[in-house]
N, C-alpha and C positions, 0 to 999 in steps of 0.2 A: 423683854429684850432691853437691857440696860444700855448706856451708850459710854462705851472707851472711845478712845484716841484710836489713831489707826496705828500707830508704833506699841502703842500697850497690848492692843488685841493681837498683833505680830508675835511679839516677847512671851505673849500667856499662850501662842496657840505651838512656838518652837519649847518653851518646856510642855505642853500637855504630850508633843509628838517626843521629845527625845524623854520623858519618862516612861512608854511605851518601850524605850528600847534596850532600858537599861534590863541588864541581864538579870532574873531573881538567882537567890542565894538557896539551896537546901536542895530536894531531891530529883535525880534528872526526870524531865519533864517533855514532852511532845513541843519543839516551840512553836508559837502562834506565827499566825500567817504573816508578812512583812506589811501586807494590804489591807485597807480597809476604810471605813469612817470613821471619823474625832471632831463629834460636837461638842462648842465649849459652851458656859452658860452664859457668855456676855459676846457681844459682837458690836465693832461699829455699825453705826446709824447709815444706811445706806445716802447717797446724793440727790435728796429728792426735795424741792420747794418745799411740799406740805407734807408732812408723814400723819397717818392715822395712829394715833398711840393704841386703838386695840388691835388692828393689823400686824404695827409693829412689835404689841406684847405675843401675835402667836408665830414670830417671827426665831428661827436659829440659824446659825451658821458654824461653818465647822472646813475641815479637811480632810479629803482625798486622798489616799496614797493608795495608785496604781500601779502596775505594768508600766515601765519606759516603752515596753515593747509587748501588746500584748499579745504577737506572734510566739515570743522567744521571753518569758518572764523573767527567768533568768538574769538576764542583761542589768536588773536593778529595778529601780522604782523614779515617781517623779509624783509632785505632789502639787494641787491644784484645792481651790474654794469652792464651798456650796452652801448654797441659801435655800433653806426650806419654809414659807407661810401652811402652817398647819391649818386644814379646813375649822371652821367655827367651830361643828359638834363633831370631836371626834368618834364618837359612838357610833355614829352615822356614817361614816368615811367613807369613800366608794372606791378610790384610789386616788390619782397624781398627774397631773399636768405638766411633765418638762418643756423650760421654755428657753429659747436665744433669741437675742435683740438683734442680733444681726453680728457684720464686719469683714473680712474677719480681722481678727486683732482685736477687737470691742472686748472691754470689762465693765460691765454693769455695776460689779462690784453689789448684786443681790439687789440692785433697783430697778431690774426688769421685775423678778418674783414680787417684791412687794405693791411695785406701780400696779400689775394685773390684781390682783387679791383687790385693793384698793379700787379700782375701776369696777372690778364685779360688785362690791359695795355701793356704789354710785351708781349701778346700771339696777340694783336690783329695788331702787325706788320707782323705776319708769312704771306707768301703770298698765301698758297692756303688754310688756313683757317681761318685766322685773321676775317673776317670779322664777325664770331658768334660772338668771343669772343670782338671783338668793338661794338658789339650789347647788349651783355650782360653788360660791362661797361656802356654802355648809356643809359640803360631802367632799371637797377635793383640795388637797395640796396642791402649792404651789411650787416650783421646785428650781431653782436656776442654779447650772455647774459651769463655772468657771472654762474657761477653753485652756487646755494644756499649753503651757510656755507664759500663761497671766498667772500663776498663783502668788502668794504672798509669801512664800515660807521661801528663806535663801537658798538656792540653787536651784528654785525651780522657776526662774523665768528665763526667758529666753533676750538674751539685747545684744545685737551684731556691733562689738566695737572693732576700731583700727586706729594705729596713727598714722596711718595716711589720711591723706585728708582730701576733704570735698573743697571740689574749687568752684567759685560761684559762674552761675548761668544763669541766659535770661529767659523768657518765657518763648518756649519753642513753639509757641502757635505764632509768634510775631517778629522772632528772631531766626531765619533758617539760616542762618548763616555760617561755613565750615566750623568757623571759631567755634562757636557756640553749640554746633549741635558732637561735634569735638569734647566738650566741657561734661556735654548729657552722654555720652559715652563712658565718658571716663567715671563720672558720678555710680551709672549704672552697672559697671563694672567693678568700682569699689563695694557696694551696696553686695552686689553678689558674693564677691570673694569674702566678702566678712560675715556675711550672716552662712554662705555654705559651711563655713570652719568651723562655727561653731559646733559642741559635740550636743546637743541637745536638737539641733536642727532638722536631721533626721527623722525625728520620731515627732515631729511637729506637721503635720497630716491632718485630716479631714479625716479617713479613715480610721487612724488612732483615736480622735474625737470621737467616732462616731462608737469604738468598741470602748470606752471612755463611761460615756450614757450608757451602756450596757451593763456594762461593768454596776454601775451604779446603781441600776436600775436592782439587779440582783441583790447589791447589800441593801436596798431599801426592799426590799420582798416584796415590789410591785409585779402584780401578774399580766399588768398589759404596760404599753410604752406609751401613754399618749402623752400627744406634743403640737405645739406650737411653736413656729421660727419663724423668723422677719426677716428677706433678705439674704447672705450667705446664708443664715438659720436656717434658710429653705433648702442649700446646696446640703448642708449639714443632715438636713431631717430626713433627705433624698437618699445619700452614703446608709444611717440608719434602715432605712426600711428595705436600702436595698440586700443589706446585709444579713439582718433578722427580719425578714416580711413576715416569721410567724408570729414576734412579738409584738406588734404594729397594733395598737388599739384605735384611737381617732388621731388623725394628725390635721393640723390644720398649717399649710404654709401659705407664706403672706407677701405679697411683693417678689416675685419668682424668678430666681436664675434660672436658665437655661440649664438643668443637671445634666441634658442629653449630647451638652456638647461642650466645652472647654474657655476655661475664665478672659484666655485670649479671644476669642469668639464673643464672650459678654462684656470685654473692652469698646468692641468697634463696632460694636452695633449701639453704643450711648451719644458718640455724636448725632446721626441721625434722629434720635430720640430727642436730644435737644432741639435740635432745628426746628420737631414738630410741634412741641412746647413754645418756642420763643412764636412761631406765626402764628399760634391758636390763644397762647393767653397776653401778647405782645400786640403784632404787629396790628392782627382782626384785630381786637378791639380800639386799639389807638387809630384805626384807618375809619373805624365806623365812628368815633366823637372825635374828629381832630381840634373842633374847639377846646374841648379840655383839655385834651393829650399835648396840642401843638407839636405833633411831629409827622404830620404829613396825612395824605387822604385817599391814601393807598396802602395796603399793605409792601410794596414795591417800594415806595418811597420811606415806610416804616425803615425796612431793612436797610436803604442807603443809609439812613440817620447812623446806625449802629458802625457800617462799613467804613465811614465817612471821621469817625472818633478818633481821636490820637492812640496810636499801639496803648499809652501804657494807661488810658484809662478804659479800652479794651480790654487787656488783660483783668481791670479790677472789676469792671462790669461783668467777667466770665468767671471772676474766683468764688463766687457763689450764687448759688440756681436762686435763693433768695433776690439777688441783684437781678439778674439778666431774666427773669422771666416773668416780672412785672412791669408794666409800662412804665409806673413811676421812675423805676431803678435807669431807664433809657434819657429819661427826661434828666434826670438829676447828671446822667453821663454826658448828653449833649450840651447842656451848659454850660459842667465843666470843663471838658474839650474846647469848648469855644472860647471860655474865659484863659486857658493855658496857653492856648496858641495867641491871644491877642497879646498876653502881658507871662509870659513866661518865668519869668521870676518874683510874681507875685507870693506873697506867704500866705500861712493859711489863714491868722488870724483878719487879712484883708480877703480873702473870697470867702470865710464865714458869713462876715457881715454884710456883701454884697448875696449872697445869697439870701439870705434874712429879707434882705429889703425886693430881693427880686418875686415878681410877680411868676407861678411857675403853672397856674393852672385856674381858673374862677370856681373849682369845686374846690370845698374846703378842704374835704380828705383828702383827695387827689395830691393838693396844694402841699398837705403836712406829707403824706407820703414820702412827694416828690424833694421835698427840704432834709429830711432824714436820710433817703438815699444819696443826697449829693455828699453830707457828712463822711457816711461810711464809704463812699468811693473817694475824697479826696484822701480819708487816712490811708485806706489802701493801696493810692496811687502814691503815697510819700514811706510806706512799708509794706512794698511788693514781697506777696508771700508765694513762694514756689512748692506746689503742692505735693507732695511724695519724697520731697528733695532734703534731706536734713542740711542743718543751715555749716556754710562753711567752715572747713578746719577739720580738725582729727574727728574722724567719726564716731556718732556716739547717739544709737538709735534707740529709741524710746523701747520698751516691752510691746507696746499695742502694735509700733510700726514693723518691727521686726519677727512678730509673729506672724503681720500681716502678710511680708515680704514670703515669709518661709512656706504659709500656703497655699498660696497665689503660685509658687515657683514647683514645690513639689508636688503639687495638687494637678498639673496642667504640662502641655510639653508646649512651646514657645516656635515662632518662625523667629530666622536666624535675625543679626545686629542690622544687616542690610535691609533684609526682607521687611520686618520692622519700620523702621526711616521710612522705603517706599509708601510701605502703608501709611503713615502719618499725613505724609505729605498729600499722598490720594485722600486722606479724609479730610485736611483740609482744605483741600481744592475745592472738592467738592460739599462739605459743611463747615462754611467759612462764619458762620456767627455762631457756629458752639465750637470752633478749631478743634485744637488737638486734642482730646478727651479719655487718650490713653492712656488706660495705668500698666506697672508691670513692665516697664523696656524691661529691669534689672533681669528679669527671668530669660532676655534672651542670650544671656550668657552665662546660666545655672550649668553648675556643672555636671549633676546629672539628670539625663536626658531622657528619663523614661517615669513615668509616672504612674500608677494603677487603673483604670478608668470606673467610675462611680457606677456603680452595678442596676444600671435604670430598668434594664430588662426586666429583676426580680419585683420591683421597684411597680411596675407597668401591671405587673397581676395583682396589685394591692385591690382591694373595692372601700377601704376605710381612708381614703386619700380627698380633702377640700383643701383647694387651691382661692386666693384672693387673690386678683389682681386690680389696680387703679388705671384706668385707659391710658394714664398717662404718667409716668413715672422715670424720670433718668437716670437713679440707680438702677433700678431694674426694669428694664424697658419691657413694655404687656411685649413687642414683637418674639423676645426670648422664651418669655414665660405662654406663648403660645404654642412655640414648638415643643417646649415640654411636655404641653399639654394636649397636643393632638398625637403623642406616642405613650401617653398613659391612659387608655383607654377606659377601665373603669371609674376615673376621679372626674369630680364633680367641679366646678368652679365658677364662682363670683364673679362678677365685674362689676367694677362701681364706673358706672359712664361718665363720661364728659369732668375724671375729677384729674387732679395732680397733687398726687400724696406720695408718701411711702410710706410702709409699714398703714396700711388701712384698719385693718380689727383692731378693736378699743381705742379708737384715737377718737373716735366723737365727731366722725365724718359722715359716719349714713350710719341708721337705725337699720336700716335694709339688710346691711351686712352686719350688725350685733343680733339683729333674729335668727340669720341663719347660722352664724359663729356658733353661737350661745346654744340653740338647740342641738347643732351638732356636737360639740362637745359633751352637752348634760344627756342628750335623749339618742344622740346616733342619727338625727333626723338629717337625712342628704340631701341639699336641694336637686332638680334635677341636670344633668350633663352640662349645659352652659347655660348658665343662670347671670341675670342684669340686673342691676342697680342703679336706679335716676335718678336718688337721692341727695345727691351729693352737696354737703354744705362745707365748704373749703373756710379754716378757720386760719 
């Protein structure tokens, strides 16, 4: 695998597909199908710190062209990326592992397929289990496809523009105010009406993804579908199997939506999920060493510290689960709340260096933690970033966000603009240190109102179905991925105890869960019905 530019690899991979199309000269002839696969022989280097140069030599990538619709083929075509790591010995092959990172909206851009290849490489030196995972290196491809509406090739991605324009808002966990939540109305309204116009939007689905992989599955003459997903990847792997349960080989889903019930539904159950994050890896521990921690010697008084912080370094301490569910990240908030409120117009180059000299902890990590958090919440609190929100003026949404937008909204049927608000408000009320943790208003005024619902029943007779979950997880909270799991009766599932991950398998958090990963995939070996893991090394 050679490495081009990303614009050279575009340029070489729109002449490999418009020579395909060019019409041959001489006798009439049967014409070929419009659909298919187009691997080129150079591909960019996917986004990865360290690449393995012989991973990446057994590394291709190519192009898709589908069904827009593959109800109705007809309708045209649309064309999307794929990255394949071919197993070591191909002589050997057993078949293919398709895999998603998650999102939706997410482009790995082939650095999911490679990262895994690469991890089974590194797992298959352990000594008392290396040898699955040097098994699964040697007999199995790696295979990651592109989500329809991210490909690279011109007109087939998906990006909701307008020139109307988004007017700025402030953060609605701390600002309820008409103005404002007026602003988040209108935002959310704009969002919608430009990405429903779009004519590509439609066919941007879960479902169409999921006949997407089938599709694919068939031009790669794989005779089973096995799979791994992270996350959405699990909503995704769920539509699949419920759709073809007879193609279903092993699936392993990782950090688990809720597929049994609706992505408004997997919104408002993540506040909660926070709250129980922030008192178990927060408050508990900062109340059981208040010397170090110095924010109090209770969990009760933990939580006042947080309640107690100026809105807008609230807001910066909640824009990432990094910040707000280590102790350090509260320490480093309450200083600087305390420092803003006494001298208000301080700059930052004067509270760096008071920090620097400030005393924040007698542990020395504690101490560097807690100095690194204050950094990244002061910049946050001087460039408040609104999450979901693109930044003011004519609209003009990324590919990642507007795929996201598109199947969060047709994936799901939404409660109305009102209904909505209410609920916000009830969830902040009631989980007032992870506020308002809702995504998807925009979907409460999609325009259309009816959606297909993810087929779980077929889904539920599966017996080749391992579920992973992390006890603790805010993307996807274990309480979602419980109910799924007590209506899919024959699948097996992990839990890794007492950890706060996402995405568990191959990340290098419990050996516990690479045993059972790894054999299930390579041997079919199931653990049994609900299975635990105490392993847990949080890195």
């Amino acid at each position: 695998m050679k490495s081009l530019t990303t614009a050279s690899a575009i340029t070489f991979r729109c002449l490999v597909l418009m020579a395909t199309l060019i019409p041959s000269v001489g006798h009439p002839q049967a014409q070929p199908s419009p659909f298919g696969i187009e691997w080129f022989l150079d591909c960019p280097q996917p986004a990865l710190e360290r690449l393995d140069p012989e991973v990446i030599e057994r590394t291709q990538c190519g192009i898709v062209t589908a069904p827009l619709d593959h109800a109705a083929p007809e309708r045209g075509s649309i064309s999307f990326d794929i990255t394949r790591v071919g197993a070591k010995q191909p002589l050997s092959r057993q078949g293919a592992l398709f895999a998603n990172p998650g999102g939706p909206g997410l482009d790995a851009g082939g650095a999911f397929a490679v990262h895994l290849a690469t991890v089974w490489k590194h797992y298959a030196r352990q000594p008392d289990w290396g040898d699955t995972y040097r098994e699964l290196a040697d007999t199995y491809d790696v295979v990651e496809v592109t989500p329809r509406g991210l490909g690279s090739l011109p007109g087939s991605r998906l990006e909701c523009q307008s020139e109307r324009k988004i007017v700025p808002q402030g953060d609605i966990s701390e600002d309820r105010s008409e103005a404002n939540l007026a602003a988040v109305r209108h935002n959310a309204r704009l969002i919608a009406q430009a990405c429903a116009s779009h004519p590509l939007t439609p066919y941007i689905t879960t479902e169409q993804t999921a006949r997407d992989l089938e599709f694919v599955r068939k031009q790669l003459g794989e005779l089973r579908f096995n799979y791994l997903g992270n996350a959405y990847g699990t909503w995704l792997g769920a539509w699949y199997g419920g759709l073809f349960p007879a193609h279903v080989g092993r699936m392993v889903l990782d950090s688990n939506l809720n597929w049994t019930s609706t992505f408004e539904h997997a919104s408002f159950i993540v506040a909660s999920e926070k709250e129980k994050i922030f008192d178990r890896f927060v408050a508990t521990p900062a109340a059981l060493y208040p010397g170090l921690y110095q924010l109090g010697d209770s969990p009760v008084a933990v939580r006042r510290v947080f309640m107690e912080l100026l809105p807008s370094v609230r807001t910066a301490l909640r824009s990432n689960n990094r910040y707000y569910s280590d102790p350090a990240g509260l320490m480093g908030a309450h200083v600087l709340s305390r420092w803003l409120r006494e001298a208000p117009d301080s700059d930052d180059l004067t509270l760096e260096a008071r920090a620097r000299a400030y005393l924040f902890s007698p542990d020395a990590e504690i101490e560097q933690r807690a100095k690194a958090m204050f950094s990244l919440l002061l910049q946050r609190v001087r460039e408040p970033l609104q999450a979901n929100v693109p930044k003011p003026g004519p609209l003009r949404m990324s590919a990642a966000d507007s795929v996201k937008t598109a199947i969060l909204c047709n994936d799901s049927v939404y409660s109305s603009e009102e209904q909505w608000q209410q609920k916000e408000s009830e969830s902040l009320a009631k989980h007032p240190v992870a506020g308002s943790a809702l995504e998807a208003r925009q979907c409460t005024t999609w325009p259309r109102k009816t959606a297909a619902p993810l087929p779980h029943k077929a889904l539920a007779q599966l017996d080749s179905l391992l579920m992973v979950q992390a006890e603790f997880d805010d993307h996807a909270p274990s309480t979602g991925a419980a109910w799924a799991f007590e209506r899919t009766f024959p699948a097996s599932r992990v839990q890794l105890k007492d950890a706060y991950v996402h995405g568990v398998s191959f990340s290098g958090v419990s050996a516990c869960v690479n045993r059972w990963v790894g054999d299930y995939l390579m041997h079919g070996t199931k653990p049994p019905r609900s299975t635990v893991c105490t392993d847990a090394t949080l890195q």
